[in-house]
C-alpha positions as a printed NumPy array, in Angstrom:
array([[  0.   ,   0.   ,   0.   ],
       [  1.134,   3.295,  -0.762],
       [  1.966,   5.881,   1.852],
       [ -0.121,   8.931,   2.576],
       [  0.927,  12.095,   0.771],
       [  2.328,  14.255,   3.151],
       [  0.314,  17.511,   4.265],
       [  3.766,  19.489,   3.135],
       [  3.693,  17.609,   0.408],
       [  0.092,  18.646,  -0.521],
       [  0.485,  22.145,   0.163],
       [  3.494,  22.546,  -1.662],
       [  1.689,  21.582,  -4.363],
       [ -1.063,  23.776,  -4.086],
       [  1.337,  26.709,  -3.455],
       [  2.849,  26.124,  -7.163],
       [ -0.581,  25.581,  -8.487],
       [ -1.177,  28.976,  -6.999],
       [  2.344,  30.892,  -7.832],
       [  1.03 ,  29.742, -11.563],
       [  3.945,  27.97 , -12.992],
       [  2.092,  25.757, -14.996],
       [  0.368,  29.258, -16.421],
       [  3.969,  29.836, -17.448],
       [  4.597,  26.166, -19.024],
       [  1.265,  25.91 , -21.08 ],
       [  2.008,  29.038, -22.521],
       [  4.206,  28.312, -25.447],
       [  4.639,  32.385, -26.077],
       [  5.408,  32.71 , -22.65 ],
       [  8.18 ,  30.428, -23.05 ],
       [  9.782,  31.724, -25.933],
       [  9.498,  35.338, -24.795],
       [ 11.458,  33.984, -21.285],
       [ 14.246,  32.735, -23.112],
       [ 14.305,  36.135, -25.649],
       [ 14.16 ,  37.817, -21.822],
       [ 16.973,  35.63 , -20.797],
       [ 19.266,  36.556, -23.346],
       [ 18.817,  40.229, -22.936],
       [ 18.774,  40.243, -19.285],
       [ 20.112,  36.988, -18.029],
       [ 19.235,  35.714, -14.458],
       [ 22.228,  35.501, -12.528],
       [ 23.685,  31.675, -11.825],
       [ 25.669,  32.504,  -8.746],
       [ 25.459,  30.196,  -5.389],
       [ 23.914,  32.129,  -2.503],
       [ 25.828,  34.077,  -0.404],
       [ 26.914,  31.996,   2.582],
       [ 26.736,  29.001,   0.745],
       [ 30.791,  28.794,   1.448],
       [ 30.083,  28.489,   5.31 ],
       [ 28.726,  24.956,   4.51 ],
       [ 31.311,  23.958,   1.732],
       [ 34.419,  25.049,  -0.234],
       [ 33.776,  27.177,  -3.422],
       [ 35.613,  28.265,  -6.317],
       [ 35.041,  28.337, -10.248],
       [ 36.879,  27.417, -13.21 ],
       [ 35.853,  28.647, -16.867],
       [ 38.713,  26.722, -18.332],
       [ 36.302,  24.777, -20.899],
       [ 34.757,  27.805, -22.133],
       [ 31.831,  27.755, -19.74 ],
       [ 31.456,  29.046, -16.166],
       [ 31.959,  25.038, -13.959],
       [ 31.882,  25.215, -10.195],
       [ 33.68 ,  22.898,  -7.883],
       [ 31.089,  22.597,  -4.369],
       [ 33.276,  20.226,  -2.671],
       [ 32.908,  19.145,   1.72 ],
       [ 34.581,  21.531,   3.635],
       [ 36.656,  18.576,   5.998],
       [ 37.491,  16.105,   3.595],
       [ 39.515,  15.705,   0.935],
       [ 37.235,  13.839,  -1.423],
       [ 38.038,  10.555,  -3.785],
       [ 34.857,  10.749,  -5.69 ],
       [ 32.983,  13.267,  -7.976],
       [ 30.05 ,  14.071,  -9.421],
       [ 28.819,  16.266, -12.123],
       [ 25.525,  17.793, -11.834],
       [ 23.316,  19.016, -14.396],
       [ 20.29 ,  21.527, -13.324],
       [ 16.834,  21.564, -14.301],
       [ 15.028,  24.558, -15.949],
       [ 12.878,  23.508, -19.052],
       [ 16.536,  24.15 , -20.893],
       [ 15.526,  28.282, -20.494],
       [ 15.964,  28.664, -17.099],
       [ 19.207,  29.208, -14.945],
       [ 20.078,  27.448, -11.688],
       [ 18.622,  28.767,  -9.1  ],
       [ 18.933,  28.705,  -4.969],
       [ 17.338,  26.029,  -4.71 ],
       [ 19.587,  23.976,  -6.679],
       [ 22.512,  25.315,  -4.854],
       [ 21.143,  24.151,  -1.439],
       [ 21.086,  20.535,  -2.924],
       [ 23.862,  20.416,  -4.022],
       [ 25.867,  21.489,  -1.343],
       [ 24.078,  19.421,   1.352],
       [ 24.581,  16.519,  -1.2  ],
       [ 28.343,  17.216,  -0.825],
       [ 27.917,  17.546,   2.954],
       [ 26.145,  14.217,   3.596],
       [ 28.48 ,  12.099,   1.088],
       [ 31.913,  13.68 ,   1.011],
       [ 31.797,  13.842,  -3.02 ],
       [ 32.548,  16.598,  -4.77 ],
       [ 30.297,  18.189,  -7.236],
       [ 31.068,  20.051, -10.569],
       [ 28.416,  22.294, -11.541],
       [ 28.991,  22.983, -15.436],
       [ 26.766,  26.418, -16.088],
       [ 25.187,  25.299, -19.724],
       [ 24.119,  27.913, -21.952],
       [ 20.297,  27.969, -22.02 ],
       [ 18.2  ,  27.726, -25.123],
       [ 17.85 ,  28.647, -27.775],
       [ 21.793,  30.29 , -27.524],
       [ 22.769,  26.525, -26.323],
       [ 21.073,  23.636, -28.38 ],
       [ 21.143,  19.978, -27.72 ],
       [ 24.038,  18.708, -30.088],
       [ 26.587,  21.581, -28.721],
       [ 26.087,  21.175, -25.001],
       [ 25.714,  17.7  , -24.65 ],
       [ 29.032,  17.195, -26.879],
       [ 30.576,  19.773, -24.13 ],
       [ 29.388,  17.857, -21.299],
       [ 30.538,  14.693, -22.671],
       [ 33.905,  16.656, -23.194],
       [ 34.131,  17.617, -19.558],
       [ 33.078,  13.768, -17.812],
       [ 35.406,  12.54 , -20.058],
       [ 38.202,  14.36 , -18.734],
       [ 36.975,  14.298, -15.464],
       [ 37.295,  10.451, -16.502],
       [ 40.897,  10.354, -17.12 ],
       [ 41.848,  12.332, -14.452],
       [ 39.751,  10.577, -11.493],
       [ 38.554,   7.337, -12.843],
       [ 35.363,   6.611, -14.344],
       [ 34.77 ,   4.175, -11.138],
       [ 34.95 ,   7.543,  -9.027],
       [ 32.346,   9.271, -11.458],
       [ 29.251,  10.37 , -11.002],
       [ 26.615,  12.139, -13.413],
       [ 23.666,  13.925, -11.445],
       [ 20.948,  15.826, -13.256],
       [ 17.102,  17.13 , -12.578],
       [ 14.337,  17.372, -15.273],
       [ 15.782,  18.747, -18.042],
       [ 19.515,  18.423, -16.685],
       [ 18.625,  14.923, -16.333],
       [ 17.733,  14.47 , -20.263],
       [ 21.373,  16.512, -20.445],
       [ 22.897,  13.384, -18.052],
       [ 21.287,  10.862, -19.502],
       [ 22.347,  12.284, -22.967],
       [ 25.914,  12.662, -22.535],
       [ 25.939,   9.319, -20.697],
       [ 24.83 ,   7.951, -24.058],
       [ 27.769,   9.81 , -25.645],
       [ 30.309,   9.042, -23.977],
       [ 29.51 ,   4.956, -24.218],
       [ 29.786,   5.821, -28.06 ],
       [ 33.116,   7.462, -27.759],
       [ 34.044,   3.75 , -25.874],
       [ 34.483,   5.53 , -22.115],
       [ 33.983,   2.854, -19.635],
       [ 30.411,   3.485, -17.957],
       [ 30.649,   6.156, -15.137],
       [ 30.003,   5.028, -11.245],
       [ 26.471,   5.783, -11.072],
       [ 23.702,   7.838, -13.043],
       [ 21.906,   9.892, -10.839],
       [ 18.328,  11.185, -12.287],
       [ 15.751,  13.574, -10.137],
       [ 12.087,  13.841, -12.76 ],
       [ 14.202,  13.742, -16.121],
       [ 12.813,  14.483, -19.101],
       [ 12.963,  11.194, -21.315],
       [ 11.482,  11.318, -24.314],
       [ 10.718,  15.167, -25.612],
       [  8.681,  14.123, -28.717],
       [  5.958,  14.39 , -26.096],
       [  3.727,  11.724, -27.768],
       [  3.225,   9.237, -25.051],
       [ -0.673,   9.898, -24.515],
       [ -0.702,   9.013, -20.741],
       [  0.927,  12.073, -20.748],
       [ -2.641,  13.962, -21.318],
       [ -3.763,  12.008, -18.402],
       [ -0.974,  13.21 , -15.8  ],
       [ -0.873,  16.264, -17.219],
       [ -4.496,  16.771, -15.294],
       [ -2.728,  16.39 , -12.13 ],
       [  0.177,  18.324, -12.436],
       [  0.114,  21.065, -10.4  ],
       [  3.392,  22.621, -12.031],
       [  4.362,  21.425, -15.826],
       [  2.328,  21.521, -19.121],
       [  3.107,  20.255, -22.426],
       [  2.405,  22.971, -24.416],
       [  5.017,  25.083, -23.157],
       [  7.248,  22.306, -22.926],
       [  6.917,  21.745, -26.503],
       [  7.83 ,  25.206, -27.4  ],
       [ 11.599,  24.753, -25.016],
       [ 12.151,  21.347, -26.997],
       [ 11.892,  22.637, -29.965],
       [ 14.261,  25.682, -29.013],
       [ 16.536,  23.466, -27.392],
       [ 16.787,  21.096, -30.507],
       [ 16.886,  23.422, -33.194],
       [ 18.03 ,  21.116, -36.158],
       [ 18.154,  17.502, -34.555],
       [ 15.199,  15.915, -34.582],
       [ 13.444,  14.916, -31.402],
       [ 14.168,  11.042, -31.833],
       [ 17.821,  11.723, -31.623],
       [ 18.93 ,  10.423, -28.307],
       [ 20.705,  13.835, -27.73 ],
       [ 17.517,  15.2  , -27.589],
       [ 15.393,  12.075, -26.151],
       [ 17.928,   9.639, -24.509],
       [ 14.931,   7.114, -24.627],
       [ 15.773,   6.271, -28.164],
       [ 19.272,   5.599, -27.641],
       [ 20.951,   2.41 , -27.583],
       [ 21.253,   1.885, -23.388],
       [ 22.767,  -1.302, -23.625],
       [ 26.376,  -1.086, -21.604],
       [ 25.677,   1.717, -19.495],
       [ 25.973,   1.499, -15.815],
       [ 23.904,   1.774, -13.032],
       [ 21.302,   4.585, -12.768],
       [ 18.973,   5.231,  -9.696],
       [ 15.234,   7.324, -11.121],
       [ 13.466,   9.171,  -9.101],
       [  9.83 ,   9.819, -10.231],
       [  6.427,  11.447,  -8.696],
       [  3.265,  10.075, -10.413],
       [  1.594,  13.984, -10.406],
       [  4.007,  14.691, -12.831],
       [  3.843,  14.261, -16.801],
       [  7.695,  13.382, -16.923],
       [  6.78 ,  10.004, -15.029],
       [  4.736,   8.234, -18.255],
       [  8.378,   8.321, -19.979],
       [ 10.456,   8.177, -17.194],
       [  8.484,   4.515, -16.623],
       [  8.881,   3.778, -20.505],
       [ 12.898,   4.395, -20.027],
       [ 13.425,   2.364, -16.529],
       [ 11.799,  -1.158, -18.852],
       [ 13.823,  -0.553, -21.468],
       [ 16.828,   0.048, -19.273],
       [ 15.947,  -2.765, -17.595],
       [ 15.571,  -4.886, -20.61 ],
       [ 18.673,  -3.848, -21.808],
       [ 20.707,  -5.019, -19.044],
       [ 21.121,  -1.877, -16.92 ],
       [ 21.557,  -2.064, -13.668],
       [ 18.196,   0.354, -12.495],
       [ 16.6  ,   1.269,  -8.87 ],
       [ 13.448,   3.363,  -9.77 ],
       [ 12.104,   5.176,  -6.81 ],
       [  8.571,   6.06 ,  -7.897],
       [  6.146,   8.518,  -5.873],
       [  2.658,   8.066,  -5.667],
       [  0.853,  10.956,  -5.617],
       [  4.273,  13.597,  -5.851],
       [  5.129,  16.099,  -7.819],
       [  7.908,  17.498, -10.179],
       [ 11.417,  17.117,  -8.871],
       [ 10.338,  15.342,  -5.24 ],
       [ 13.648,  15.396,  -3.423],
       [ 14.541,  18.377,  -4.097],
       [ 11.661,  19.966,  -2.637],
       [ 11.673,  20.833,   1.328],
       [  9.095,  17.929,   2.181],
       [  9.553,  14.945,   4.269],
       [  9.082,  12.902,   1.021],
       [ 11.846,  14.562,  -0.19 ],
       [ 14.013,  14.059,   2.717],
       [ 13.657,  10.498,   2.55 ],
       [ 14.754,  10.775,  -1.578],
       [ 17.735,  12.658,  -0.42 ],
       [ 18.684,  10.079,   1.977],
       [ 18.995,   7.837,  -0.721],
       [ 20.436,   9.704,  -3.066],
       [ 23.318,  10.457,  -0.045],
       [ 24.011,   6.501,   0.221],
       [ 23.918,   6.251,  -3.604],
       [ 26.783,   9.012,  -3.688],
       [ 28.676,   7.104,  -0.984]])
């Protein structure tokens, strides 16, 4: 039987229902006139202030883009990760994200490398996930691909999942562990239990959605496993842990993805919700706790 949806749970829900983000994401001229915004007056990326009381700071824009290193401030860590943020591929990284990550780094000693991707439509599918596959890859030969770990939410978890596919084609060894919080799957959006969730999703819409894909893509199409890492050939990669809430209209493809993973020969735990939203344990809910507990002993 499944557990009762927590009353923080259920007003957090209602509190995004109410902010009107899914206004925002079934919109798709709202979405297109963000990301014109964005590139005229980009939101800044930068961790919170303070953030370096909890861990050590510093940034590197040695590949071209802006990466942070968030790494424990008492150890001197063996194993990183690489963690790609959510944002419908228009939006920056936010607070939010920061927190995460940094308790993330607290609880598990690893060190985190926060690439800051350019957003759509300035960055486009084939570019940045060729550039992230660039940087595990080094990140690869300098630490070991046994001491690797790739991290990403919603859409940074398409850009994980992605590059993960890459860099099995370049012939890198598979990484540690795949980490995935919501991601988005499949973007040709054509699954039609997606209709059905979409009823219940206090936050995303796919009319909006289908607007940032198509921004985000620009020439590939969106059966190219750079854009939908669902159609990709998953056979050899190594373990991933999914987290998924059932109020959310990622899950119909996340669920599609975990069976063929699973057919395939991948090593999968799939942590599903009942009754949760968008990007679960990230979210300051007890449900979420409970998500980031387990994401802390899949770090370890």
């Amino acid at each position: 039987m499944a557990s009762p949806v927590s009353w923080q749970s259920r007003f957090i829900a209602l509190l995004i229902k109410a902010i009107g983000y899914k206004r925002q994401f079934a919109d798709p001229n709202w979405i297109r006139d963000f990301a014109h915004e964005q590139m005229i007056r980009p939101t800044s990326y930068a961790p919170p202030k303070g953030l370096e009381k909890r861990v050590k700071l510093s940034v590197s824009h040695a590949t071209g883009w802006p990466i942070y290193e968030v790494a424990p401030q008492e150890s001197s860590a063996r194993r990183h990760a690489v963690y790609l943020h959510g944002g419908g591929w228009v939006k920056e990284i936010r607070g939010p994200h920061w927190t995460r990550i940094a308790e993330f780094a607290e609880r598990s000693g690893v060190t985190f490398h926060v690439p800051i991707y350019p957003l759509a439509p300035r960055g486009t599918a084939g570019p940045v996930i060729a550039h992230t596959a660039d940087y595990l890859e080094n990140l690869a030969h300098l630490h070991g691909v046994d001491n690797l770990i790739v991290m990403g939410d919603s859409a940074g978890g398409q850009i994980a999942a992605s590059a993960a596919l890459e860099l099995k084609r370049r012939g890198i060894a598979p990484l540690r562990h795949m980490i995935l919080i919501s991601p988005a799957m499949d973007l040709t959006l054509t699954n039609p239990e997606i209709g059905v969730t979409e009823k219940s999703d206090p936050w995303l819409a796919a009319g909006g959605i289908s607007a940032a894909v198509d921004m985000w893509r620009d020439d590939l199409p969106a059966e190219d496993d750079q854009v939908s890492p669902i159609f990709g050939a998953l056979e050899g990669l190594g373990p991933i842990t999914i987290f998924s809430g059932t109020r959310d209209i990622t899950n119909p493809d996340t669920r599609r993805f975990v069976e063929k993973a699973k057919t395939a020969g991948v090593p999968v735990t799939y942590h599903e919700a009942d009754g949760l939203i968008h990007v679960y344990p990230l979210l300051p809910i007890p449900e979420g706790k409970r998500a980031r507990d387990l994401i802390a002993q899949a770090l370890g």
